[in-house]
N, C-alpha and C positions, 0 to 999 in steps of 0.2 A: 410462446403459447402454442404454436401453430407444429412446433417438435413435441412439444407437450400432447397436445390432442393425437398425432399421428402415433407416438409411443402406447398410448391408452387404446389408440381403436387397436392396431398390433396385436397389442396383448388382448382386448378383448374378443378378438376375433380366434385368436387359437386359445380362448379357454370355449368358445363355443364348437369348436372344432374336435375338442378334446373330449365335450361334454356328448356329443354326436357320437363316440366309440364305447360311451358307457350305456350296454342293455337296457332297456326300456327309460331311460332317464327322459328322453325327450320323445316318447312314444306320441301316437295320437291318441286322443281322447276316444275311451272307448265308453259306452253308457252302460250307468251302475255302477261304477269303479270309482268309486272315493280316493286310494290312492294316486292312480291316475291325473286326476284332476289337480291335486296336491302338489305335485311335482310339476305338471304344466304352471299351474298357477305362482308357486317359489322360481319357476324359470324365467316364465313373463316378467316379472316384477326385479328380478336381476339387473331386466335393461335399465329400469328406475333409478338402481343405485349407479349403470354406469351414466344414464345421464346428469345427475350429482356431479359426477366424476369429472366430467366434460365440463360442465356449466358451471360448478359454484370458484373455481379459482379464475377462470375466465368474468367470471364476476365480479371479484373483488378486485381482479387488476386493469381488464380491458373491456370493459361492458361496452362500448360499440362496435369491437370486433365481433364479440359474440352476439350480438343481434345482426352483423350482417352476415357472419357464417351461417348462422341459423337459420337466416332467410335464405342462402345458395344449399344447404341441408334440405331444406324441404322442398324446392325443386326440383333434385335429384332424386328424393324419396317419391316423386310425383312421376317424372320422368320412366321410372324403375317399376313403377308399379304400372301403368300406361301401357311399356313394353309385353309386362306380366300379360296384365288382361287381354292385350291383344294379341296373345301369344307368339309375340316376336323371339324367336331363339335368343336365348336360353331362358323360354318363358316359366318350361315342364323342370328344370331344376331350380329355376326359385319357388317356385308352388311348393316345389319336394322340400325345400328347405325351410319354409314354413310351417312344415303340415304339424310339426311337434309344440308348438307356440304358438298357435291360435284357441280361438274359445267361441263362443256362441254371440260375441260381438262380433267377428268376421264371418259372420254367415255370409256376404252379401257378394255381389264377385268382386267390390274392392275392397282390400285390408286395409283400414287405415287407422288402428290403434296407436302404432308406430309415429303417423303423425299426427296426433291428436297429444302423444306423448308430449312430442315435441313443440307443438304449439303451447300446451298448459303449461311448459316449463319457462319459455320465454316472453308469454302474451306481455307480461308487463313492461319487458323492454323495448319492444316494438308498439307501445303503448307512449312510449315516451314518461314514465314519470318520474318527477323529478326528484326523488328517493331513491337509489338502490333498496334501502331498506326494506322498502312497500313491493321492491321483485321478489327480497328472497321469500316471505310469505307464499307465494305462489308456487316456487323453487320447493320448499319446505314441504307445503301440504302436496304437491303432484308426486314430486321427484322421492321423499320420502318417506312422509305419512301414508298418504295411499299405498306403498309396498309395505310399509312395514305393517300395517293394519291388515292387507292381504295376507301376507305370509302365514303371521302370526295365528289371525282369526283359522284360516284353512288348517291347519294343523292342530291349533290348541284350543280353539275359542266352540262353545257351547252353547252360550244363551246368547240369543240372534235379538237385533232390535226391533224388528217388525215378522211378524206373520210371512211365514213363505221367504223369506230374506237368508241372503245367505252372511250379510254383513254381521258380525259378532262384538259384543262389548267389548272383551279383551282385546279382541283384533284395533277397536278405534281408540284404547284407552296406549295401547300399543304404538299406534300410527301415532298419536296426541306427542307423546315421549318424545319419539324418537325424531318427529319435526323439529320440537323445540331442543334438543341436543343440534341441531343444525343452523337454529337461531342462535346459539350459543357461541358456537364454532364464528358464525359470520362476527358476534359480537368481539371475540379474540382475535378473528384476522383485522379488523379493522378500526380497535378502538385505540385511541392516544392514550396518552398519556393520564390524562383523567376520562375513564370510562365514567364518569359516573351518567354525565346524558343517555348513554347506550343502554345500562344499565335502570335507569329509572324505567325504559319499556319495558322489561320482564314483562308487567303486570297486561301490556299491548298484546304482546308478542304471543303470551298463553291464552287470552282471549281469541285473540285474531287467529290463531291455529283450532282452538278449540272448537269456534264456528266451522272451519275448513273440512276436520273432521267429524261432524253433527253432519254435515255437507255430503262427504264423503259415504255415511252410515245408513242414509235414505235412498239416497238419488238412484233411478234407475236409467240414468241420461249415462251420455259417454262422462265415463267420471274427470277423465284427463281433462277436458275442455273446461266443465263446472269447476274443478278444484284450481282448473288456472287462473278462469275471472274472478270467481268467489275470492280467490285470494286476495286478488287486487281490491275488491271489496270491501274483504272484509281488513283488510291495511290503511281503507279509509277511514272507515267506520271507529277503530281503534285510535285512529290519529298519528299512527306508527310513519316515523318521517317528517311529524309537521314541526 
């Protein structure tokens, strides 16, 4: 797992390196520019699918390495940004290498989308409960639903669910999808022989994402953190795991 992880960061690190040489792909945000924003926004939500990437086979084979990776992750993501603020060299190139991937959530002088990613992805396992099942809902609606819903809406979507909202139906009917294709997946990596217990959740598993993204559609909170706990929530409420 730990050659696994290191091959993945690799590669994602020179497709971000690569994406850096393509003209205005990771520009900053400039206001009035629609496109602009589009592109920040299908970039940000990249990290989503590679935290998927990271975290759902780590899940299905070693879920206490990956809660305690996850905990030594976000003290280095802590540490690193520390440096940032307090402008310890090379504080002025990771700012510069931020400036293309931020939004109006890091207004503030600390970034911390990245870990906010990271905690909604894993709150359930540092939660202790005694389902895997009731994480990946979390995993699902953060890691995702929320990108997919983003993407989508930013690009395609038109009728928004509230007044002044930038959240769009398509975009959550989207995110809805493509969660539960990931509930899916969990159900084939991990069912015996008789799927049919795994299988009888369907009807869980679409509800308990369903909420996550109704969650997702409103909220003006950091979505990463709501769409982690709400998951966990909403994994009870379902009965997904008992």
């Amino acid at each position: 797992m730990l050659l696994y992880w290191a091959a993945v960061g690799g590669a994602s690190a020179a497709a971000v390196a690569a994406a850096r040489r393509v003209p205005g792909l990771l520009a900053p945000s400039v206001a009035g520019a629609p496109q602009t924003r589009a592109r920040r926004v299908v970039a940000r939500k990249a990290f989503h699918g590679l935290a998927v990437a990271l975290f759902f086979p780590a899940l299905v084979r070693t879920p206490d390495l990956l809660a305690v990776a996850s905990a030594v992750a976000l003290a280095l993501f802590l540490a690193v940004e520390a440096v940032r603020v307090a402008g310890v060299p090379p504080a002025g190139a990771l700012t510069r290498s931020m400036g293309g991937l931020l939004d109006e959530r890091d207004g503030g002088m600390v970034v911390t989308t990245h870990m906010t990613l990271l905690v909604g992805c894993v709150l359930p396992l540092w939660l202790r409960l005694p389902s895997r099942r009731a994480a990946v809902v979390g995993l699902a609606g953060v890691g995702v639903g929320d990108a997919v819903a983003a993407a989508v809406g930013v690009t395609y979507g038109r009728r928004t669910w509230l007044p002044r909202s930038t959240r769009t139906v398509a975009g959550s009917a989207a995110g809805w999808a493509g969660a539960l294709g990931l509930a899916a997946a969990w159900v084939a990596a991990c069912a015996t022989d008789d799927a049919a217990p795994w299988a009888a959740e369907v009807p869980r598993w679409a509800a308990a994402l369903a909420w996550v993204l109704a969650a997702e559609a409103v909220t003006g909170q950091i979505d990463n953190l709501v769409l982690g706990a709400g998951g966990v929530a909403a994994a009870a409420l379902a009965g997904i795991g008992t």
